[in-house]
C-alpha positions as CSV (number, residue, x, y, z in Angstrom):
1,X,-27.0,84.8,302.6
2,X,-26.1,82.0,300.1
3,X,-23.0,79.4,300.7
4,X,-19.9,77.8,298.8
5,X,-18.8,74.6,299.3
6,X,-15.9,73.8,296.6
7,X,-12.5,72.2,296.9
8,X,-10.3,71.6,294.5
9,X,-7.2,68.9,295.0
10,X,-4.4,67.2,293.4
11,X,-2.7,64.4,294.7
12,X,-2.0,60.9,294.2
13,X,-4.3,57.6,294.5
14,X,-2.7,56.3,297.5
15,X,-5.2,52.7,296.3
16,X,-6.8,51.5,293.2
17,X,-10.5,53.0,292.8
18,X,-13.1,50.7,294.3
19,X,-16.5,50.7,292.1
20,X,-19.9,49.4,292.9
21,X,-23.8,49.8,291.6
22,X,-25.9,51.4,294.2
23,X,-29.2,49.3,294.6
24,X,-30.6,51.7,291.9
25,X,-28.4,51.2,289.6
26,X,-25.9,54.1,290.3
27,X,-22.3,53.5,289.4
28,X,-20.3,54.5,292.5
29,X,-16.4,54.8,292.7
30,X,-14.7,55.1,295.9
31,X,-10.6,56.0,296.3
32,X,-8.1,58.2,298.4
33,X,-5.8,60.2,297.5
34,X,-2.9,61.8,299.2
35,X,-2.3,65.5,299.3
36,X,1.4,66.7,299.7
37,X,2.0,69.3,302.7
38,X,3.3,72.5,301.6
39,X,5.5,72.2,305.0
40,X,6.9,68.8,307.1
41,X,4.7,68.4,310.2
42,X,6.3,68.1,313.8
43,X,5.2,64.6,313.7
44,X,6.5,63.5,310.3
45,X,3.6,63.7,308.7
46,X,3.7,64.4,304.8
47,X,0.6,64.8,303.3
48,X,-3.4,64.7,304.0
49,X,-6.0,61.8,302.8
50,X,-8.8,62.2,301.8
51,X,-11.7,59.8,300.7
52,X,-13.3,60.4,297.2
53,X,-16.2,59.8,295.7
54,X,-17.4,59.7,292.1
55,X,-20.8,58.9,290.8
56,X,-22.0,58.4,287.4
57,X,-19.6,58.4,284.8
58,X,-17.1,60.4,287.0
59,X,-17.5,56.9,288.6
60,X,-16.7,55.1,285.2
61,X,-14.1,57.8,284.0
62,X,-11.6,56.9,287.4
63,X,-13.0,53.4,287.4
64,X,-11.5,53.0,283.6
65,X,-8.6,55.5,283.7
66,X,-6.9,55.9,286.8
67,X,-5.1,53.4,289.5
68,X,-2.6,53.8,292.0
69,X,-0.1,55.9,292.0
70,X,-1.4,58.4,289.5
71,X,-1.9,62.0,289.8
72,X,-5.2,63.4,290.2
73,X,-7.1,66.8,289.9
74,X,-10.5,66.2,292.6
75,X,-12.7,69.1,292.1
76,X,-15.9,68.4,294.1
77,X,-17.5,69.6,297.1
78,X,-17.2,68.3,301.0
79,X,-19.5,66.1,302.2
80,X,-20.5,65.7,306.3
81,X,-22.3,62.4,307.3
82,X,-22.8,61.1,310.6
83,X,-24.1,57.6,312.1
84,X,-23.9,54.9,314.4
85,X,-22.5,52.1,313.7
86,X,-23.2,48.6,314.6
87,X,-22.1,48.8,318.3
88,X,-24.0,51.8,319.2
89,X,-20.7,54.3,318.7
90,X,-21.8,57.4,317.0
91,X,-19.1,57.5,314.2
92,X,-18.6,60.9,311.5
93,X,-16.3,61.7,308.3
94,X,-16.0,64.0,305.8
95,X,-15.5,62.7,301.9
96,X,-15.0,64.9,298.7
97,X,-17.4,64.0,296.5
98,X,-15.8,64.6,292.8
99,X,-17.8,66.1,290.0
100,X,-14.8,66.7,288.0
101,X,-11.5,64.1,288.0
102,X,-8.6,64.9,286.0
103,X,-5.7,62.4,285.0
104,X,-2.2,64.6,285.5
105,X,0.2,62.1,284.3
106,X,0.7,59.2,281.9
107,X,0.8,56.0,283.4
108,X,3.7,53.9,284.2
109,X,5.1,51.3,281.7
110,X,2.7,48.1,281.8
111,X,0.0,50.0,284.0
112,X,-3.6,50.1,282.3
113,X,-5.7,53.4,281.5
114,X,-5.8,56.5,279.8
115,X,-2.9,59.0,279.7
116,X,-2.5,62.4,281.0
117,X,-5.2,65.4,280.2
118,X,-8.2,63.0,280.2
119,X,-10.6,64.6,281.9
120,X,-14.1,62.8,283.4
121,X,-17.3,64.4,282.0
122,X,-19.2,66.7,284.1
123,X,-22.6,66.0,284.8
124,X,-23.4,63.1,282.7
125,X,-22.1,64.8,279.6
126,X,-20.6,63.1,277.1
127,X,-16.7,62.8,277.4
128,X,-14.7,65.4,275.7
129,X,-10.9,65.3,274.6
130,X,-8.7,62.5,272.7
131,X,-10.0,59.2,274.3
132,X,-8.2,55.8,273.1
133,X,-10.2,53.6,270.0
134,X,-11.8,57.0,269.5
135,X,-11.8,58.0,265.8
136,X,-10.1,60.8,264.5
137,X,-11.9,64.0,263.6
138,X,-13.8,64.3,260.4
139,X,-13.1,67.0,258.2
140,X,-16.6,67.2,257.1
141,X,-17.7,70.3,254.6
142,X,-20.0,71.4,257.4
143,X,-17.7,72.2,260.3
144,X,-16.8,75.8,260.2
145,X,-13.6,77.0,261.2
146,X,-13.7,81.1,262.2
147,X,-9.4,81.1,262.2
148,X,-8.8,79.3,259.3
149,X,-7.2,80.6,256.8
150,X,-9.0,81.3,253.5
């Protein structure tokens, strides 16, 4: 019997990402977003948090692009760890940790980062899509064009 464990989310950083190196040398990026609820809770509650995480250059993608406030497309999988903490209280949470982050909307006027559609590359590949300082395409002899007009 094989397993699934995928979520996709969008919602909003409710923070600006926090980024580290792991002792190896990982780039790590840690942020929360907030996840509208389709229907008002009896308490008042509006929307679900959730903790992210992003390694690699997911990591530098959100790092680079995104800050608080924006909106976010998480698509990860859920992540179960459990320990004890310095007082001897056994302590659990659950995190989404992101393969894929995508930038919704443009940011606000004077914020830093990329605009909408920027996607983070999956899996160490090299980004893809209209980053800023990239240069524009070349129209080199050699790229082939199947629906172009002859």
């Amino acid at each position: 019997m094989s397993s699934l464990n995928r979520v996709i989310l969008i919602g909003r950083l409710v923070a600006n990402p926090e980024s580290r190196q792991t002792t190896t040398g990982k780039n790590l990026t840690e942020f929360r977003i907030a996840v509208d609820k389709r229907f008002k809770q009896d308490d008042g509650a509006t929307a679900d948090f959730f903790r992210v995480k992003a390694w690699g250059s997911t990591a530098d993608f959100v790092n680079n692009y995104l800050s608080k406030g924006r909106l976010v497309a998480v698509d990860g999988r859920i992540e179960h760890r459990q320990w004890t903490d310095k007082d001897g209280n056994k302590r659990e949470t659950y995190e989404i940790v992101a393969d894929n982050v995508q930038g919704l909307d443009k940011p606000r006027d004077g914020e830093g980062g990329g605009g909408g559609g920027y996607r983070s590359p999956q899996r160490d590949e090299p980004p893809v899509g209209n980053f800023p300082n990239d240069p524009p395409a070349s129209s080199g002899a050699d790229e082939y064009d199947p629906f172009a007009d002859e």
